[in-house]
C-alpha positions in Angstrom: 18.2 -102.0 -21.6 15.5 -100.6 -23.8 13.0 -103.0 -22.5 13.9 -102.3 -19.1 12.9 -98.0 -19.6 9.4 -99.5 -21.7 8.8 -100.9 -18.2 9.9 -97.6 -16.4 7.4 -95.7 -18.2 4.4 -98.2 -18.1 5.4 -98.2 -14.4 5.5 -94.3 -14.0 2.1 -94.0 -15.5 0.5 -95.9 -13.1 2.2 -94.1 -10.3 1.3 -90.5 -11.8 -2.2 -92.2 -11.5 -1.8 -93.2 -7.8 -0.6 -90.1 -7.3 -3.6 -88.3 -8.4 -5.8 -90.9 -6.4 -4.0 -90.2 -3.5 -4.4 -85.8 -3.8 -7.8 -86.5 -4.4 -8.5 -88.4 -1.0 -6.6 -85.8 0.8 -8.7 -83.2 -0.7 -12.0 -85.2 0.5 -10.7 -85.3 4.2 -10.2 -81.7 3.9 -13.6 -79.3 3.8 -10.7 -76.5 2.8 -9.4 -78.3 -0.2 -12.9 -79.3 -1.3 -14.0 -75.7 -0.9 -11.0 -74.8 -3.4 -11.3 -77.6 -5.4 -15.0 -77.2 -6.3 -15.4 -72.9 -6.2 -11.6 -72.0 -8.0 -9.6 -75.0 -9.5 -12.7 -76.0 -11.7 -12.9 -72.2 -13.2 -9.3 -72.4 -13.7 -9.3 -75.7 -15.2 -11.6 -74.5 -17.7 -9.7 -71.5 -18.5 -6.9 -73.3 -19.1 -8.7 -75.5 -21.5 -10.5 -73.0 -23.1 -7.5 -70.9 -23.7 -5.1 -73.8 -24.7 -7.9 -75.2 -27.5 -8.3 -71.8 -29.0 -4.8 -71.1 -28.7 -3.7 -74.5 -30.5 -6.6 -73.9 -33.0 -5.3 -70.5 -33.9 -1.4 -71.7 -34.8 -2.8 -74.8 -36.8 -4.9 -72.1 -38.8 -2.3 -69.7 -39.2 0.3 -72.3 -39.8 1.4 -71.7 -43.8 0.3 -74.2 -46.3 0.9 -72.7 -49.5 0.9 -76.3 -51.4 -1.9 -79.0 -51.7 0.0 -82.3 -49.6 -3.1 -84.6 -49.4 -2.2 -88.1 -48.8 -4.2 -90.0 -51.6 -4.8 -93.6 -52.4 -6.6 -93.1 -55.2 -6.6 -91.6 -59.1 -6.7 -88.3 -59.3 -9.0 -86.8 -61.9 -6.9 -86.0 -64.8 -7.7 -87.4 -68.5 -11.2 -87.8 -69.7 -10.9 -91.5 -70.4 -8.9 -92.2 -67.3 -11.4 -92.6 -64.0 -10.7 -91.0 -61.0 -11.7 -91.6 -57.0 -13.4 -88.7 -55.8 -13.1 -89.6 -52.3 -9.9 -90.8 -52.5 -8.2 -88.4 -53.8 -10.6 -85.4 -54.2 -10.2 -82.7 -56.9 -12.7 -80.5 -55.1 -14.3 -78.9 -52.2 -17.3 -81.4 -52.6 -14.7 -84.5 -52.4 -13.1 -83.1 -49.9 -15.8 -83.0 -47.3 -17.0 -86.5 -47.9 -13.8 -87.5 -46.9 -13.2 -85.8 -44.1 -16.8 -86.6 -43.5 -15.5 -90.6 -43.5 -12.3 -89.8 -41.6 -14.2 -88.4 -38.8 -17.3 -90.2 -38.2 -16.7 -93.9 -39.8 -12.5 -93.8 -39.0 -12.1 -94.5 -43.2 -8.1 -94.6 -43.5 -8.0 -96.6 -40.3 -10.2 -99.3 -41.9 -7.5 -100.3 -44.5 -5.2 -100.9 -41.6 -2.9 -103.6 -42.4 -0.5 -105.8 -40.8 2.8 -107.2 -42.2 4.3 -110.5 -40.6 7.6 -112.6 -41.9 6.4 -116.6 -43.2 9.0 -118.3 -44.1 11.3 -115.6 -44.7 9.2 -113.5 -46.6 7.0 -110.8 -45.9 3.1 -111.3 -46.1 0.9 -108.5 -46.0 -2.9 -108.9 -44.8 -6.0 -107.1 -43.1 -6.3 -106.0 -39.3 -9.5 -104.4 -38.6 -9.8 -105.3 -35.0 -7.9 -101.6 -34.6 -10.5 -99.7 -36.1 -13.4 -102.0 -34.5 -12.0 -100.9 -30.8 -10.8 -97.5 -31.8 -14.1 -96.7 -33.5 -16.2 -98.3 -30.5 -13.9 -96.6 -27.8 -14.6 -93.0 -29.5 -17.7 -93.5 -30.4 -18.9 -94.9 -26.4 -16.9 -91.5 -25.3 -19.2 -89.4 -27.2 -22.0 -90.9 -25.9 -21.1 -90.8 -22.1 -19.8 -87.4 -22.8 -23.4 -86.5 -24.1 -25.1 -88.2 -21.3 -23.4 -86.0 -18.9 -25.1 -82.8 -19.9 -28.2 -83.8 -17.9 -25.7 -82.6 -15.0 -25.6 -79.4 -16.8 -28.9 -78.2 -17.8 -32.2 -77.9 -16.4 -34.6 -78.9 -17.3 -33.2 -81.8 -18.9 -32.7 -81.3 -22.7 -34.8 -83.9 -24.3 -32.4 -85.6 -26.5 -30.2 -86.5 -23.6 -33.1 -88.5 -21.9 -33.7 -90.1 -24.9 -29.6 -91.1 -25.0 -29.9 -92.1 -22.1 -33.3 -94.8 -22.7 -31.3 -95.9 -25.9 -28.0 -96.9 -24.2 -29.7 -99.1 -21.6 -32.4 -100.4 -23.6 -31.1 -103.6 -22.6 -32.1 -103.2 -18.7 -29.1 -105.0 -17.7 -29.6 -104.5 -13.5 -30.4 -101.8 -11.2 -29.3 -99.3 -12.2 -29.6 -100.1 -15.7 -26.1 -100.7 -17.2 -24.9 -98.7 -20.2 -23.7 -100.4 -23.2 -21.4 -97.5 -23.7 -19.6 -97.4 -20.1 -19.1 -101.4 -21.1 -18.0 -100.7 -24.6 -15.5 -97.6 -23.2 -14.0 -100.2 -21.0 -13.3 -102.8 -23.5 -12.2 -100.0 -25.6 -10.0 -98.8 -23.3 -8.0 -102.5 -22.3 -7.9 -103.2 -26.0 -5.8 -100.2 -27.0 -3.7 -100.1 -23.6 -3.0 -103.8 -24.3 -1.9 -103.5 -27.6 0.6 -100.8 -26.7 2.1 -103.2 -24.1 1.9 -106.9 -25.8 3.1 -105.5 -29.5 7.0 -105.3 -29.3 7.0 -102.5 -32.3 3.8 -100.3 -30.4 5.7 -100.6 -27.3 8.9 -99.6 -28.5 7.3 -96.5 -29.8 5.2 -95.8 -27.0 5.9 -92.8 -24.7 5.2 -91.6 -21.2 1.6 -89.5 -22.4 0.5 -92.8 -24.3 0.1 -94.9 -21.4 -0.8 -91.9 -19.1 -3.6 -90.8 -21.5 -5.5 -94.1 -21.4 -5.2 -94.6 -18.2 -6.2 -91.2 -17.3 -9.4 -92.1 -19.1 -9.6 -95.4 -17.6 -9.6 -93.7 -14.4 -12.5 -91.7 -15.4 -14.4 -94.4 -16.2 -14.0 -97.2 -13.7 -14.7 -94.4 -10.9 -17.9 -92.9 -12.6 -18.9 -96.8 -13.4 -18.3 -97.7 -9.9 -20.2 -94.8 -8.6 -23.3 -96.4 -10.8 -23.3 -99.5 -9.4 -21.5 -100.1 -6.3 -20.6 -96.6 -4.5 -23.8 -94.5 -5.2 -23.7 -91.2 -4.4 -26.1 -87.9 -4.1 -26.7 -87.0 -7.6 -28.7 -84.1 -6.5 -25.6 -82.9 -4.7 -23.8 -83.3 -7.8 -26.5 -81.6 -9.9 -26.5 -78.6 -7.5 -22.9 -78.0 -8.0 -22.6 -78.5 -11.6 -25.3 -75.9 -11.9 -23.6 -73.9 -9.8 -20.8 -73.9 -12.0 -23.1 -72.8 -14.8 -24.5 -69.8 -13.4 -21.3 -68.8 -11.5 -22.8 -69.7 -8.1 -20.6 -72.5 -7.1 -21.1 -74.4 -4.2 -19.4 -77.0 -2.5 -21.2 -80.7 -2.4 -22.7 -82.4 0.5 -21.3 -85.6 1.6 -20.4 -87.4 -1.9 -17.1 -89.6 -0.7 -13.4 -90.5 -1.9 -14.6 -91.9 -5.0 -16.1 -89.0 -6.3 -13.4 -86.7 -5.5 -11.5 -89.4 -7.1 -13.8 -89.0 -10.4 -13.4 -85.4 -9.8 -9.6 -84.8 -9.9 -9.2 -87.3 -12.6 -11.5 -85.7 -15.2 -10.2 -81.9 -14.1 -6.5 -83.0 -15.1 -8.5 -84.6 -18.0 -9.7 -81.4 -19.3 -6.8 -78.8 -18.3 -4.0 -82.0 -20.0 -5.5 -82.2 -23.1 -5.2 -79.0 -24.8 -1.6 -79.9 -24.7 -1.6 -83.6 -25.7 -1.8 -85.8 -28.1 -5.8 -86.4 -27.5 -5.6 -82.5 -29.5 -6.4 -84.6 -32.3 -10.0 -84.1 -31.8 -9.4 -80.7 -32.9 -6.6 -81.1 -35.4 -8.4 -83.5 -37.7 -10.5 -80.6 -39.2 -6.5 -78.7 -39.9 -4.5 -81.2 -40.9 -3.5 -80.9 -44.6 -2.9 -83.9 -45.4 -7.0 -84.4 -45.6 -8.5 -81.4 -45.5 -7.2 -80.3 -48.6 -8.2 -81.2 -52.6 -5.6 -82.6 -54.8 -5.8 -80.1 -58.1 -2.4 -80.0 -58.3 -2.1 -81.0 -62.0 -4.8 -78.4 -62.9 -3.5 -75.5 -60.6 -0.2 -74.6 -60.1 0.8 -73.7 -56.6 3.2 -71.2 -56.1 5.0 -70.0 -52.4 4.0 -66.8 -51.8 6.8 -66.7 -49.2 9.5 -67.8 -51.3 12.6 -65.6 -51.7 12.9 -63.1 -54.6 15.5 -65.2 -56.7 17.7 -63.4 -59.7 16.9 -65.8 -62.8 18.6 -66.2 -66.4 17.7 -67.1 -69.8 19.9 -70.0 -71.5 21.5 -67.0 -73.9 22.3 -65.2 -71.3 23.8 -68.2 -69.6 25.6 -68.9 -73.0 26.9 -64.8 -73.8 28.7 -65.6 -69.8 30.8 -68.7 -71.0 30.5 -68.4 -74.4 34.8 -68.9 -74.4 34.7 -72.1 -71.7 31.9 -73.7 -73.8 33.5 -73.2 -77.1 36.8 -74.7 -75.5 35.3 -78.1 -74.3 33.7 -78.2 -78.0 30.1 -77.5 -76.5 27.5 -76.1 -79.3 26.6 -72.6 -78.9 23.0 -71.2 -80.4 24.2 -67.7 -80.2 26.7 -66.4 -83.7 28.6 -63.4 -81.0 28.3 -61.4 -78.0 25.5 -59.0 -77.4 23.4 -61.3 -78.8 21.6 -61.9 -75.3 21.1 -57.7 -75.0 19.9 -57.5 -78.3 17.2 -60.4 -77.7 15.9 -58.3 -74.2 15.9 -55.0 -76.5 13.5 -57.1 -79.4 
């Protein structure tokens, strides 16, 4: 039963993809629904975006963390004599920021990824890296195309994006050149969507938005690739009305084809989805406590500022209460008689 609904839901995916695919060519049949699409929905996709970042931003920041809950792997810096990892488990500000520093750009905790396996009835333990190779390669390549895109939105073009550009086909792989980063996206891409369906445990624990997010991505890419190399299109046309949408002045493109509307839709629900999925996380890395914060908790005490006032009682006033029952079930009392617990708060 359960593997039948893992199949539903790799098998909805897909469709929510068609379906998309199939909106977007009956937007480029229509002059109408391209008018709309191009000169509203894109404003209103990046409203929605805008507004759900901030606003997801703003209730992480806000979110009360009165206690220091780093995940550590690592001694923290106590004793003289004993050493302690600064990165690993950071006592200060300093610390802190090179690890976050190596969570963010090098993927650090995903590097000591591990796999466990059963060998003759016992559990053996050993290294996986190929997770953080892909996962590091797939971010990494989406930076980079991400980057490379700006030439669509500028003018002139800002130097450093040319440059990108020259770098990532160095290689001079065809005409047009191919990117090593729309090949490394791809691979990217099939390894982690893969991985989700051939792993038993991954797929078990894989949702709707999982699938839907890489193949949302996929999407992207395959349609942009194929644009590149096989389905070319008027990239002046495109320029004109990416500028537009830079100095408010949309306009709708010339003749650019299915595919692009295709490319279009896909990276509009892109942008206006992800404020509210899991791909928040390129966000939430720089809020999540459980990195972003030093471990000082053996020189500092942290106290809830929130916490409820709570009536509190020394042991002789505990005593002067049940002085009698104490006495009964022969327990030692400090204390020689009542009162003594008044005339202590008095002295």
């Amino acid at each position: 039963m359960q593997e039948v609904k893992q199949r539903i839901t790799i098998l909805t995916s897909f469709l929510a993809i068609a379906a998309i695919a199939m909106l977007a060519a009956a937007i480029a049949a229509s002059k109408t629904a391209g008018i709309v699409l191009t000169m509203v929905v894109a404003y209103i996709v990046f409203a929605v975006f805008l507004i759900g970042f901030v606003y997801r931003i703003i209730r992480w920041a806000i979110s009360p963390v009165p206690f220091r809950i780093p995940t550590t792997c690592g001694q923290e810096k106590s004793l003289p004599w004993i050493k302690a990892n600064p990165l690993e488990c950071p006592f200060g500000n300093l610390g802190v920021i090179g690890r976050m520093a190596g969570e963010i750009f090098l993927f650090r905790s995903l590097f000591r990824n591990s796999k466990a396996e059963l060998v003759n009835g016992r559990p053996v333990y050993g290294s996986s890296k190929w997770l953080w190779f892909f996962g590091l390669m797939f971010h990494v390549s989406l930076l980079l195309v991400i980057l490379r895109h700006l030439r669509f939105f500028t003018e002139p073009v800002v130097p450093f994006v040319g440059a990108l550009s020259s770098l990532d086909g160095f290689l001079e792989i065809g005409i047009p050149t191919l990117y090593m980063t729309d090949t490394a996206l791809v691979a990217g891409l099939i390894f982690l969507f893969m991985r989700r369906v051939l792993v038993p445990q991954l797929r078990y624990l894989s949702l709707f938005t999982d699938y839907f997010a890489l193949l949302l991505i996929a999407s992207v890419a395959v349609t942009g690739i194929s644009m590149r190399h096989f389905f070319p299109v008027d990239l002046n046309e495109i320029k004109t009305m990416t500028m537009g949408w830079v100095t408010f002045t949309p306009v709708v493109p010339g003749k650019t084809g299915i595919l692009f509307y295709m490319h279009l839709c896909f990276v509009m629900v892109l942008i206006a989805w992800l404020p509210f999925s899991k791909l928040m996380h390129m966000g939430g890395i720089f809020l999540s406590p459980t990195r972003n914060m030093a471990n000082n908790n053996r020189a500092r005490r942290h106290v809830n500022p929130w916490n409820a006032p709570v009536r509190v009682r020394t042991y002789k006033e505990y005593e002067e209460e049940f002085r009698e029952q104490m006495i009964e079930a022969g327990i030692p009392v400090e204390s020689t008689g009542p009162g003594e617990a008044e005339k202590d708060k008095q002295d």
